[in-house]
DRENTOR-469043 format. One record per residue (C-alpha): residue in three letters; x, y, z. Coordinates in pm, whole numbers, padded with zeros to 5 digits, always signed. Example, Ala and Ser with C-alpha at 12.3 -4.5 7.8 and 13.67 -1.06 7.14 Angstrom:
2
ala+01230-00450+00780/ser+01367-00106+00714/
end
This chain:
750
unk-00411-00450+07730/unk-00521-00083+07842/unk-00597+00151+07600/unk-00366+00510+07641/unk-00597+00684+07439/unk-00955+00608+07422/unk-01070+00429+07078/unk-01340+00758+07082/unk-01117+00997+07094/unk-00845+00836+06842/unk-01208+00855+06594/unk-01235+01200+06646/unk-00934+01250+06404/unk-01042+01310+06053/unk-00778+01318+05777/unk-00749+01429+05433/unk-00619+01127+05223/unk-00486+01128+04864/unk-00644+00784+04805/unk-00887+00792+04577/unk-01194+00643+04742/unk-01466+00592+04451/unk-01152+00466+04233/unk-00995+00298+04500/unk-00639+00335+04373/unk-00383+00696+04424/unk-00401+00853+04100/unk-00127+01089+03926/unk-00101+01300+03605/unk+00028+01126+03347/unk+00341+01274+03193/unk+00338+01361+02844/unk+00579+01146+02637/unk+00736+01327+02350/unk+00805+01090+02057/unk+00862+01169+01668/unk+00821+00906+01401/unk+01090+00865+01099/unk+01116+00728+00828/unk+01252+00445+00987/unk+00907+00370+01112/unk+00678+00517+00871/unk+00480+00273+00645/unk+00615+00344+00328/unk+00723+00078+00046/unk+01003+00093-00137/unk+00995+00325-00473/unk+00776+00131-00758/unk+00988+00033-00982/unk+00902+00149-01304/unk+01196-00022-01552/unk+01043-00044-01871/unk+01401-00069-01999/unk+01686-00306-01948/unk+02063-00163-01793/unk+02255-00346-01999/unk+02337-00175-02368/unk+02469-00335-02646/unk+02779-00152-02583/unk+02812-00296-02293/unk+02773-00698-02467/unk+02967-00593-02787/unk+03177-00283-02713/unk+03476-00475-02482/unk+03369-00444-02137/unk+03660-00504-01938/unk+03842-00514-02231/unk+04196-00411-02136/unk+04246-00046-02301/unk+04563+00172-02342/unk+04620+00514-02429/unk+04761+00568-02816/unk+05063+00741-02851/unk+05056+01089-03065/unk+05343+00950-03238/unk+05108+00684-03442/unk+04860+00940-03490/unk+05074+01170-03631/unk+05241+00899-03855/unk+04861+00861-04034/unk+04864+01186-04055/unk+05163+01218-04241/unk+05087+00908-04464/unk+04709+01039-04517/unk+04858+01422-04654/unk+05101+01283-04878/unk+04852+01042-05013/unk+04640+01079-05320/unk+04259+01040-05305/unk+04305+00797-05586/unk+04505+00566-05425/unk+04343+00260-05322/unk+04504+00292-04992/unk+04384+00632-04929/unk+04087+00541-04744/unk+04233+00225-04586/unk+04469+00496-04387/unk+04127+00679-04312/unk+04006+00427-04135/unk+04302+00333-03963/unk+04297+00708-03816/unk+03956+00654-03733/unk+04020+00328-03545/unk+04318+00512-03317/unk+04071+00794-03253/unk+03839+00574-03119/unk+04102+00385-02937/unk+04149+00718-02750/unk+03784+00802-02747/unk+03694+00445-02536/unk+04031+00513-02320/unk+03949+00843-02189/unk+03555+00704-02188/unk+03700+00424-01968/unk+03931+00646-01749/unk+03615+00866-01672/unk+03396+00552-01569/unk+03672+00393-01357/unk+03622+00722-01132/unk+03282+00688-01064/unk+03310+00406-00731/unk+03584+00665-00621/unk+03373+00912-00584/unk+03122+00736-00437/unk+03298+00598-00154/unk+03444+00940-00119/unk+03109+01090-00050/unk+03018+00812+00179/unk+03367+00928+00400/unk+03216+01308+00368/unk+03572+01396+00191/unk+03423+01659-00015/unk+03756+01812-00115/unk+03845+01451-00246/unk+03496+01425-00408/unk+03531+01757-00609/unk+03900+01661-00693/unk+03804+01353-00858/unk+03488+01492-01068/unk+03722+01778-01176/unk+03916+01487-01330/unk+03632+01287-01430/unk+03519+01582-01605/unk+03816+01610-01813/unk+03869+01283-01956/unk+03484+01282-02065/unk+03579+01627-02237/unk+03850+01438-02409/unk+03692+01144-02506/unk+03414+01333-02655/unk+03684+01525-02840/unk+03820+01198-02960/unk+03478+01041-03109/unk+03438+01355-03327/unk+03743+01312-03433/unk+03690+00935-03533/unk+03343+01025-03717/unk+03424+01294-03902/unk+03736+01002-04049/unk+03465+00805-04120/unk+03242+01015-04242/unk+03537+01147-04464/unk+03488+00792-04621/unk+03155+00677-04579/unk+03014+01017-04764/unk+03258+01019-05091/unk+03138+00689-05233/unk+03278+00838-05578/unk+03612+00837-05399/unk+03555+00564-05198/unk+03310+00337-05298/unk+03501+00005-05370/unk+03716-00004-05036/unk+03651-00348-04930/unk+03565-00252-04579/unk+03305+00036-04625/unk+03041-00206-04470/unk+03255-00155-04146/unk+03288+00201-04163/unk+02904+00250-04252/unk+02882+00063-03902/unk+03101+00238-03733/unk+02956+00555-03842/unk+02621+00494-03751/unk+02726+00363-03409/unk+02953+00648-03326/unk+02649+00888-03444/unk+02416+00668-03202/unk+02669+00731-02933/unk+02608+01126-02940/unk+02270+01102-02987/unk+02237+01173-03397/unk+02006+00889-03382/unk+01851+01030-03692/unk+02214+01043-03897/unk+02259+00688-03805/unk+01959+00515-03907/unk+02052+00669-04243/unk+02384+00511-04244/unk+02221+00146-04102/unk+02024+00157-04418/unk+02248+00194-04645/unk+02411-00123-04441/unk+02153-00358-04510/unk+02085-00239-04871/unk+02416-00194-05040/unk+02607-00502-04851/unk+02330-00747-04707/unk+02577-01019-04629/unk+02811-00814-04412/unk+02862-00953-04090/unk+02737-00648-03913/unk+02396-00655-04059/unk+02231-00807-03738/unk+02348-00465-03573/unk+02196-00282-03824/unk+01873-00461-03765/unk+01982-00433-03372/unk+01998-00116-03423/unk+01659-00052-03578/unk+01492-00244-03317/unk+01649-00089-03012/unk+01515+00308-03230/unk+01198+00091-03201/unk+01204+00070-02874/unk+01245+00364-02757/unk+00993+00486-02916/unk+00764+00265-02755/unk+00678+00096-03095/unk+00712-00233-02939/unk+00574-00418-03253/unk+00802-00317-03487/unk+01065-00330-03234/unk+00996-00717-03190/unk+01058-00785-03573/unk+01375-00626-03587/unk+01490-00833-03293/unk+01342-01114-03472/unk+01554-01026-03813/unk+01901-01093-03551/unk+01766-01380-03477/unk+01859-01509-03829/unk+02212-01480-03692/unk+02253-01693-03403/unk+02627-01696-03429/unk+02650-01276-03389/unk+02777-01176-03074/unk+02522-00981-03021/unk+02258-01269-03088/unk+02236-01299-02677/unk+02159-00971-02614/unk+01866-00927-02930/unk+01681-01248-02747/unk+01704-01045-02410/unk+01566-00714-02550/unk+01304-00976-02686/unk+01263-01022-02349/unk+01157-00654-02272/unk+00956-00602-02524/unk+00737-00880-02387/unk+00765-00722-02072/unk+00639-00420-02186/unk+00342-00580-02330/unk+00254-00747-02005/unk+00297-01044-02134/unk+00521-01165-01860/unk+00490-01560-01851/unk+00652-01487-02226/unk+00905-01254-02080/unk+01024-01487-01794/unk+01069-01818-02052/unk+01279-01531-02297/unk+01510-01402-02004/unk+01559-01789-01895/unk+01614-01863-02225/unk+01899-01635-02214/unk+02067-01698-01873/unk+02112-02079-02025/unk+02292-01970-02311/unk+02497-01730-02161/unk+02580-02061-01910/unk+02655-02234-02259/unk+02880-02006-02410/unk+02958-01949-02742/unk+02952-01697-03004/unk+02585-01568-02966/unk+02644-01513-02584/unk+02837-01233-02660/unk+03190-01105-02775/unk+03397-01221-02485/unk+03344-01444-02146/unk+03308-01123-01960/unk+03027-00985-02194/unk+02808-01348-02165/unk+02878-01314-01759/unk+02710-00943-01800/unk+02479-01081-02030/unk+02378-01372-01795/unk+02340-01182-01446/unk+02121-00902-01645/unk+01893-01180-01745/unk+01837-01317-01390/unk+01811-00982-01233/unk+01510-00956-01480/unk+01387-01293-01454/unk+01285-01200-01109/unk+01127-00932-01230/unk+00910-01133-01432/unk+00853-01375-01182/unk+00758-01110-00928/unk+00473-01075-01168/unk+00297-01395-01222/unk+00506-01591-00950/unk+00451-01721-00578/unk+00696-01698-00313/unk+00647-02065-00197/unk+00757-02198-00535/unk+01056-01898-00540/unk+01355-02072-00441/unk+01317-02388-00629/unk+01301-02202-00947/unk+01547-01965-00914/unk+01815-02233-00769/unk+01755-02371-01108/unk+01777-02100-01335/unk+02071-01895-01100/unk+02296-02125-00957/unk+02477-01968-00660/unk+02235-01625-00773/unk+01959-01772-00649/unk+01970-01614-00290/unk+02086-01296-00447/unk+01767-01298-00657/unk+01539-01409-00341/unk+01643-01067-00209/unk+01475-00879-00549/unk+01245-01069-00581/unk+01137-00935-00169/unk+01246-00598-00312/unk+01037-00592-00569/unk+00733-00758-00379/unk+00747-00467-00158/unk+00734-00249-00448/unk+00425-00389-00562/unk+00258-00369-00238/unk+00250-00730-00171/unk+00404-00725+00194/unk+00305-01003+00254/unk+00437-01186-00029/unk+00770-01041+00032/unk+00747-01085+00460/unk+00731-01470+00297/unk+01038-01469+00105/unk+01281-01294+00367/unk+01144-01539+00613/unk+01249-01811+00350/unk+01612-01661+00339/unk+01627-01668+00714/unk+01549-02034+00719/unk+01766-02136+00362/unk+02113-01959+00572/unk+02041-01864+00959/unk+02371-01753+01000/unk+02399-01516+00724/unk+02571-01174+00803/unk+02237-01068+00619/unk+02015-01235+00895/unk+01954-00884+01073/unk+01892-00720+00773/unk+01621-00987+00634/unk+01419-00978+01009/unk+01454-00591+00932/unk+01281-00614+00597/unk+01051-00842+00752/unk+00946-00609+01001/unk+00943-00315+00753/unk+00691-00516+00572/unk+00461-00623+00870/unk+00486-00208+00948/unk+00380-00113+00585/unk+00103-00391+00580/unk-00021-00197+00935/unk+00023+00115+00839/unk+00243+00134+01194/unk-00030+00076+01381/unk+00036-00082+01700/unk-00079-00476+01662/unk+00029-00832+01765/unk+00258-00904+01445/unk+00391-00599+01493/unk+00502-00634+01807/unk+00626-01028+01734/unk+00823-00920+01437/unk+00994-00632+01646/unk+01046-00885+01940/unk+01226-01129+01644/unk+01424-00849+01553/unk+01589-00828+01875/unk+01645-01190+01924/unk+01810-01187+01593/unk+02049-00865+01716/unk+02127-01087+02074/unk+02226-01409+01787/unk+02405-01204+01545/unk+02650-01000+01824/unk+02744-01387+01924/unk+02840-01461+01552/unk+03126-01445+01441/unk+03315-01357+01105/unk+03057-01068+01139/unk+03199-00737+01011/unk+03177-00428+01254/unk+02987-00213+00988/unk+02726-00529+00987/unk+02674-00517+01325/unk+02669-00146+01452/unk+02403-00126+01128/unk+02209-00439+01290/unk+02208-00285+01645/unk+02092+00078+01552/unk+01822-00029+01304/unk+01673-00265+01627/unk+01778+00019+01867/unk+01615+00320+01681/unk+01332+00096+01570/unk+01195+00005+01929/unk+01264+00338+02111/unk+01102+00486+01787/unk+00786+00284+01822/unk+00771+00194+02183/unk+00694+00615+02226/unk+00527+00652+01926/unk+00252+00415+02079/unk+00230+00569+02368/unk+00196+00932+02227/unk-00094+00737+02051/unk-00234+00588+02346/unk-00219+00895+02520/unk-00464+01060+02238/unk-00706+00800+02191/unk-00661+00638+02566/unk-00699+00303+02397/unk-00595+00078+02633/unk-00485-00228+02385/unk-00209+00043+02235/unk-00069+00117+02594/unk-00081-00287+02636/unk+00130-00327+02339/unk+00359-00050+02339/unk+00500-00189+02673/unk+00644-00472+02527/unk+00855-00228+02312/unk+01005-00046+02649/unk+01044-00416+02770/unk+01244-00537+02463/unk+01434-00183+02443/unk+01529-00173+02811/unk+01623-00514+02804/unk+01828-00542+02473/unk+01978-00173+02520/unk+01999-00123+02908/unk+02296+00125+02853/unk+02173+00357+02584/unk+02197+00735+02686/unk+01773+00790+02637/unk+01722+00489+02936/unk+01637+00718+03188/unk+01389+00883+03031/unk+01271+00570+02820/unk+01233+00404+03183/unk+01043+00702+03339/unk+00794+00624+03037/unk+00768+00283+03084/unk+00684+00330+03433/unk+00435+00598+03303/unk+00274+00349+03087/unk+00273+00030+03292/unk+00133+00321+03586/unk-00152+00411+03332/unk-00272-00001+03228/unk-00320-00013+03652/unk-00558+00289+03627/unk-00686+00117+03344/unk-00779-00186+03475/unk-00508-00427+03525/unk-00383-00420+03898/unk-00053-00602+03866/unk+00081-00353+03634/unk+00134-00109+03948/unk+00281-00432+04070/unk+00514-00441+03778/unk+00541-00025+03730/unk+00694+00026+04116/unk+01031-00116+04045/unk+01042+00059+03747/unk+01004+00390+03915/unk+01262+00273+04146/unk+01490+00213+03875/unk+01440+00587+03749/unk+01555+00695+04084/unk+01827+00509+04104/unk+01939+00550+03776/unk+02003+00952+03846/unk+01992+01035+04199/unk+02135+01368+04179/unk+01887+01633+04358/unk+01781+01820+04021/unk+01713+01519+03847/unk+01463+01589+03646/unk+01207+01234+03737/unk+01371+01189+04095/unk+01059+01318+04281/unk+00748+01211+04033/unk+00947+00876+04030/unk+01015+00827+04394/unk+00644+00901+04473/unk+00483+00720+04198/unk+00739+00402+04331/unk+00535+00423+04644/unk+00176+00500+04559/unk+00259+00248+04274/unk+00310-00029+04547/unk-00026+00087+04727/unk-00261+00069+04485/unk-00060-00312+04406/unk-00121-00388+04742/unk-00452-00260+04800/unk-00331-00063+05101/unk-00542+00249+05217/unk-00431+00528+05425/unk-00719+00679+05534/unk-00852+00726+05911/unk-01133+00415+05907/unk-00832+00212+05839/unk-00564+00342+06016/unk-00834+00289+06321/unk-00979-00092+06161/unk-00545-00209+06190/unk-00538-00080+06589/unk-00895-00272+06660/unk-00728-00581+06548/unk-00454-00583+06677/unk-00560-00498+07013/unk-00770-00792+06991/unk-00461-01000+06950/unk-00254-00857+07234/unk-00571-00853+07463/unk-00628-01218+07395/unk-00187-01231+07435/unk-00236-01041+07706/unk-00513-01308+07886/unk-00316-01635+07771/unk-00276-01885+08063/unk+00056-01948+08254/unk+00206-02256+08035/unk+00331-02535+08162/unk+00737-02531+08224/unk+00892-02586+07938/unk+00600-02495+07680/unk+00587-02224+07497/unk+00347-01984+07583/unk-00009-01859+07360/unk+00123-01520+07392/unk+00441-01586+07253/unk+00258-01791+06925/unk+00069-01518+06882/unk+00316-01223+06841/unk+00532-01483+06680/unk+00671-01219+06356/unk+00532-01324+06068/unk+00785-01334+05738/unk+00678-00974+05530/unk+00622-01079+05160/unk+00863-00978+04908/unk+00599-00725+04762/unk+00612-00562+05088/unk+00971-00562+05109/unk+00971-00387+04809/unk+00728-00140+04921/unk+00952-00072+05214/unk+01240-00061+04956/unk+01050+00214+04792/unk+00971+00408+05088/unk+01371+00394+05177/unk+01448+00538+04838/unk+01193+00789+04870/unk+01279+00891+05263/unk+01594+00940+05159/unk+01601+01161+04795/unk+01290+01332+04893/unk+01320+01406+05228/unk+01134+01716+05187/unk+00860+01593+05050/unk+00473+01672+05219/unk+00417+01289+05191/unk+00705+01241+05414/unk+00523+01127+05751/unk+00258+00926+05577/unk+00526+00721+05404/unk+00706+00691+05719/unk+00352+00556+05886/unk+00293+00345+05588/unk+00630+00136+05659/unk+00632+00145+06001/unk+00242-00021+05992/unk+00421-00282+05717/unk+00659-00394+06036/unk+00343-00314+06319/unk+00125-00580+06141/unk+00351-00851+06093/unk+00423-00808+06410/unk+00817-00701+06391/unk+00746-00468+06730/unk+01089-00350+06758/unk+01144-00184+06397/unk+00781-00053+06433/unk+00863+00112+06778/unk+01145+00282+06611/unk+00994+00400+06314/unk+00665+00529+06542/unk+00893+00687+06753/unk+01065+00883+06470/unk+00726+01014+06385/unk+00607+01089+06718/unk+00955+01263+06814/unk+01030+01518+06460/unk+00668+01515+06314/unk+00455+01562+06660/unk+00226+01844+06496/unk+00164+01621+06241/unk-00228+01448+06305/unk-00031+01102+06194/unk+00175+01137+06538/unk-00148+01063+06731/unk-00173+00784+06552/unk+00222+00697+06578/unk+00225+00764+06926/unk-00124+00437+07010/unk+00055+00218+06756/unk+00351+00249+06933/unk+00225+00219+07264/unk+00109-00141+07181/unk+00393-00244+07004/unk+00586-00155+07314/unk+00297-00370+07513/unk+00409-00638+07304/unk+00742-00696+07302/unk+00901-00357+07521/unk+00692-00434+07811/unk+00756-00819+07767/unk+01068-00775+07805/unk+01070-00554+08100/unk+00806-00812+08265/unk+01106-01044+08215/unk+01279-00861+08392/unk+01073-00828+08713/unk+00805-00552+08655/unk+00442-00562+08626/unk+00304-00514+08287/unk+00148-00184+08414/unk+00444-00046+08573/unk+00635-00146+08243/unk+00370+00038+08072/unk+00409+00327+08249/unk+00732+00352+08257/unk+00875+00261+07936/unk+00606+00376+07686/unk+00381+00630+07827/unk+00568+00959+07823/unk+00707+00894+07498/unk+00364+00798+07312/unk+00204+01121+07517/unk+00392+01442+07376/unk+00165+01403+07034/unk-00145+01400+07275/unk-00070+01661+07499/unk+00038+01911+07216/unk-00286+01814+07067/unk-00530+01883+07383/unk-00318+02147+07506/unk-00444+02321+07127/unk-00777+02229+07188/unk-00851+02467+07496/unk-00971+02780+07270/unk-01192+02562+07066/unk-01343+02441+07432/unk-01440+02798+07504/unk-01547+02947+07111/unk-01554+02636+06909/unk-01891+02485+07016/unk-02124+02692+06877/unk-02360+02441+06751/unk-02413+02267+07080/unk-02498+02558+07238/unk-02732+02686+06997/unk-02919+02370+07025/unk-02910+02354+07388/unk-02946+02681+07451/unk-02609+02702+07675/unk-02522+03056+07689/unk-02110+03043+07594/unk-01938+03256+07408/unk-01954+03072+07041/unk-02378+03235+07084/unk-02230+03532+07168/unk-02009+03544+06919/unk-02289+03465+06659/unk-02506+03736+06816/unk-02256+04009+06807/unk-02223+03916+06458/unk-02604+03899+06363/unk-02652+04193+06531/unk-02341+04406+06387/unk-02225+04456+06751/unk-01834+04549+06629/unk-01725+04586+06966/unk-01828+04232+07071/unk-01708+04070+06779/unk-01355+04214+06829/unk-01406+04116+07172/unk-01446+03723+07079/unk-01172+03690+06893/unk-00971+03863+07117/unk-01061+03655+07341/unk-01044+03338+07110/unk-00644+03498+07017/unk-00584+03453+07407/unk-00706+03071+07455/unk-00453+02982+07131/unk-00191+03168+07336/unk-00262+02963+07634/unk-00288+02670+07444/unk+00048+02713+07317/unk+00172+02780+07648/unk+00049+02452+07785/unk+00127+02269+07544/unk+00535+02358+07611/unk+00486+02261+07930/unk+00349+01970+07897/unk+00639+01871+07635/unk+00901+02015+07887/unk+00709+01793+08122/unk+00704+01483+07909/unk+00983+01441+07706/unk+01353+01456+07903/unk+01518+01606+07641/unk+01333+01897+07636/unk+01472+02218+07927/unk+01314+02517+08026/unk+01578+02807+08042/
end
């Protein structure tokens, strides 16, 4: 075929390209991503837990927990009172009726005590509900019964005391061993700790076989205690022990239990608490006053076996032990005994033993939570670092949200908690990272942060951050290309397409930067240049193939022909049909854009090349008809012409015409209004633009003159040159609206 244009002058055409030659990739400026770490994320363990003490009081084994209580009426307290007035201090039932008072004063003291206590989950929930009104209602109330029930244990001890401290009086009532007990307790109760020893004492001297002697020495060991005098508090323990059928036998072997403890002896500790959770599971007296106290007894004891265990324990062995020892406890214990692991600072201990939950019941409600703790640990461990487990464990934890939603029997409350604790955690970290990367520009952080947009994008495609968690991920996957890795453009361009489509509206705010980097994205994954050497390498090439098209011998009938084999369209990969897809989106949100022609080149050289001649003529024509001042028209206007020579013009020689006249006719005009605008331009640079060459050659035009006048200060020459230079650009312009008029039909002259 015959060149329009000569190859020469088509070289003369130098552009300015944004590819970046000694990279060899289009570059951008990466956004910055704006990220702030929680708590949710931050690598700190749970609160050491520093329980040098047990929960459970001897109240609470001896004192009727759960014990049904009811108010007393004021008309049996006034009938003591009436009896005790009219009674003389004498009579042997005098202080019998004390101590009957007493015992109805208490009655109200542990009623109003109870009323207080049975307030306290109200008020808790209330808070949770933010019902503040309700929440100060109820601690008004709560407030008021603990005023009265303090109101009632004075009461009751000064009764006793009315006893216990007129022995002279008093002194052979056959039950003063209970009021001396009573006393001292009541005393211990308001903190006269003191005032009660005094009256434990005179227990154990004046009636050593009363039955409440163990709480005496109970009493003396638990002052003992406290005091951090764990010596002497062991041998008071070890006086109850005398008395294995006292109810509060139980709870003396589990104090036992903390005084070891508190000596770090804890292989001693764990065989004392275990000791106790089996006879609590036996029953009987020593377990404690009622089957309610031994069950309070007995979960205490387990709770602190796993302290124990935490201490000279391993998690393999965990389960076996405690499904021994706890019964249907033992998972609930597996849980501390993770707690408490992560407490210590043994993460990885306690990643062990949630692991060993998930696998004992993977369909627990508590599955999500367990992965959580899991990854809480692996983040602690790290310090939040990005890393490999790090990643897998956050992966997990959204596998475990997909398997969970599909459970069912699954409370709402579970699962909202499940999904915004794998939610928050991944968009948390996944920007995080990348802030990170962005600071240090370590590449492995940016490689492992985009598995976090992956897994959130993926898992929470819906989420009202997703456009702007997108736009990062594009960001990021944008950056590992620069870094290095070429098919992350490949994998970053339909990202950025995603941005755009997820807002198109004009003022979105990544619409532009998105739409671009979509295209430059596919580029650099495709390797494609759009620089002159290029542009001129694809129309050498081609040429070559329409030339040798052009030459093919006359087939025989019925064959096809070498021409036709040739131009034969070739099927455009799917990465290129994703380009185009991105230069579509682009075209048409940022149609203002200064990259407008050159992505309008770019796709109409994607159809020129594999040889679709018809879309490229239309696409070459578009640039070569509304972007003719533009230096990619030239180019528009040869590719054109040969696409026309190969299919255009082979169509018209179908019809009867001479390749040449076809040519001429159909293609010529058209692909020569980018040309002729050009030339017609050129005409004042023919006249003041050669300076060099005439220099050199010592031609005598008017660039020397113009250097002369210059040189030489000559102000009236100078002004004359560029008049003169003003006048050739005029006539340039003129010409070159002719020749347009000329050229292109559309165009009139008034």
């Amino acid at each position: 075929m015959k060149r329009i244009v000569s190859s020469a002058l088509i070289a003369s055409f130098t552009l300015a390209s944004s590819y970046a030659g000694a990279a060899g990739k289009y570059t951008k400026k990466e956004s910055e991503i704006v990220a702030t770490q929680t708590a949710l994320t931050k690598p700190v363990q749970k609160a050491k837990d520093e329980k040098k003490r047990p929960t459970i009081t001897a109240d609470d084994v001896f004192g009727g927990v759960g014990e049904k209580v009811k108010s007393i009426t004021d008309v049996q307290i006034n009938k003591y009172k009436r009896l005790i007035d009219v009674t003389n201090d004498n009579d042997p039932e005098k202080p019998d009726l004390l101590f009957r008072l007493a015992e109805l004063y208490n009655e109200q003291y542990r009623y109003y005590d109870f009323r207080a206590r049975e307030l306290d989950e109200k008020i808790f929930n209330a808070g949770n509900e933010g019902n503040q009104g309700l929440v100060s209602q109820l601690k008004g109330q709560q407030a008021d019964y603990q005023k009265k029930s303090q109101t009632w244990l004075l009461a009751s001890a000064k009764e006793y005391l009315e006893v216990a401290d007129h022995p002279d009086k008093y002194g052979s009532y056959k039950r003063m061993d209970e009021v001396l007990f009573y006393l001292a307790y009541m005393l211990n109760q308001v903190k006269k700790e003191d005032a009660a020893r005094k009256y434990f004492k005179r227990l154990i001297k004046d009636y050593p076989k009363s039955r409440f002697i163990p709480y005496a020495f109970l009493a003396f060991g638990d002052y003992f205690f406290d005091q951090k005098q764990l010596e002497d508090a062991l041998k008071f323990y070890d006086k109850v022990m005398q008395f294995p059928e006292s109810p509060i036998f139980g709870y003396a072997k589990y104090k036992e239990g903390w005084v070891y403890y508190n000596l770090g002896d804890f292989k001693q500790a764990l065989a004392t608490f275990v000791s106790v959770i089996e006879l609590s599971n036996k029953g009987g007296a020593g377990a404690g006053a009622n089957k309610a106290n031994r069950i309070a007894l007995g979960k205490e004891a387990k709770k602190d076996s796993v302290r124990a265990y935490a201490r000279i324990g391993t998690p393999e062995k965990a389960w076996d032990f405690f499904r021994r020892i706890g019964g249907n406890y033992a998972m609930t214990m597996m849980e501390q005994l993770g707690e408490l692991y992560n407490a210590q600072g043994q993460f990885q201990d306690s990643i062990k033993v949630y692991r060993n939950l998930m696998v004992l019941e993977p369909s627990s409600p508590k599955l999500c939570y367990w992965q959580g703790e899991v990854m809480k640990n692996t983040l602690s461990a790290t310090g939040s670092r990005a890393s490999a487990d790090n990643v897998k464990e956050l992966q997990r934890l959204g596998a475990v949200y997909e398997k969970v939603k599909e459970a069912k029997g699954l409370k709402k409350e579970q699962l909202e908690e499940c999904r915004d604790t794998t939610r928050n955690t991944l968009g948390e970290l996944a920007t995080v990272w990348h802030k990170e990367a962005q600071k240090t520009n370590n590449n492995d952080t940016y490689a492992l942060a985009q598995y976090l947009y992956k897994e959130y994008l993926t898992r929470f495609p819906k989420e009202k951050d997703v456009y702007q968690m997108t736009f990062y991920y594009g960001e990021l996957l944008f950056k590992l290309g620069s870094n290095g890795d070429n098919n992350s453009y490949c994998n970053a361009a339909p990202v950025y397409t995603k941005v755009v489509e997820l807002n198109t509206a004009p003022n979105a705010k990544y619409l532009k930067e998105a739409a671009y980097a979509a295209v430059i994205s596919w580029k650099n994954c495709l390797a494609i240049s759009d620089d002159s050497g290029d542009r001129e390498a694809t129309m050498v090439e081609k040429r070559k193939e329409l030339k040798n098209a052009g030459g093919a011998k006359k087939p025989k009938e019925g064959e096809p022909t070498e021409e036709t084999a040739i131009l034969k369209e070739k099927p455009i990969t799917e990465n290129q049909k994703k380009m185009i897809a991105a230069f579509d989106t682009y075209i048409k949100y940022v149609p203002d854009a200064p990259e407008l022609v050159k992505i309008k080149y770019r796709k109409a050289r994607i159809f020129y090349e594999y040889n679709h001649f018809e879309e490229a003529v239309v696409l070459f024509k578009d640039i070569v008809d509304h972007h003719s001042k533009d230096e990619l028209a030239v180019y528009s206007a040869n590719l054109m012409l040969d696409s026309l020579g190969a299919d255009y013009v082979r169509t018209a020689r179908a019809k009867g015409l001479r390749r040449s006249r076809a040519l001429m006719k159909h293609a010529l005009r058209t692909s020569l209004i980018p040309t002729g605008t050009y030339f017609a331009f050129s005409v004042a640079t023919l006249f003041t633009g050669a300076t060099f060459m005439e220099i050199i050659f010592s031609f005598h035009g008017m660039g020397e003159y113009g250097v002369t006048t210059i040189l030489g200060q000559d102000v009236n020459g100078a002004v004359a040159v560029a008049a003169f230079s003003g006048v050739c650009v005029l006539v340039g312009a003129i010409l070159a609206d002719i020749m347009v008029a000329v050229l292109d039909p559309r165009v009139r002259l008034s």
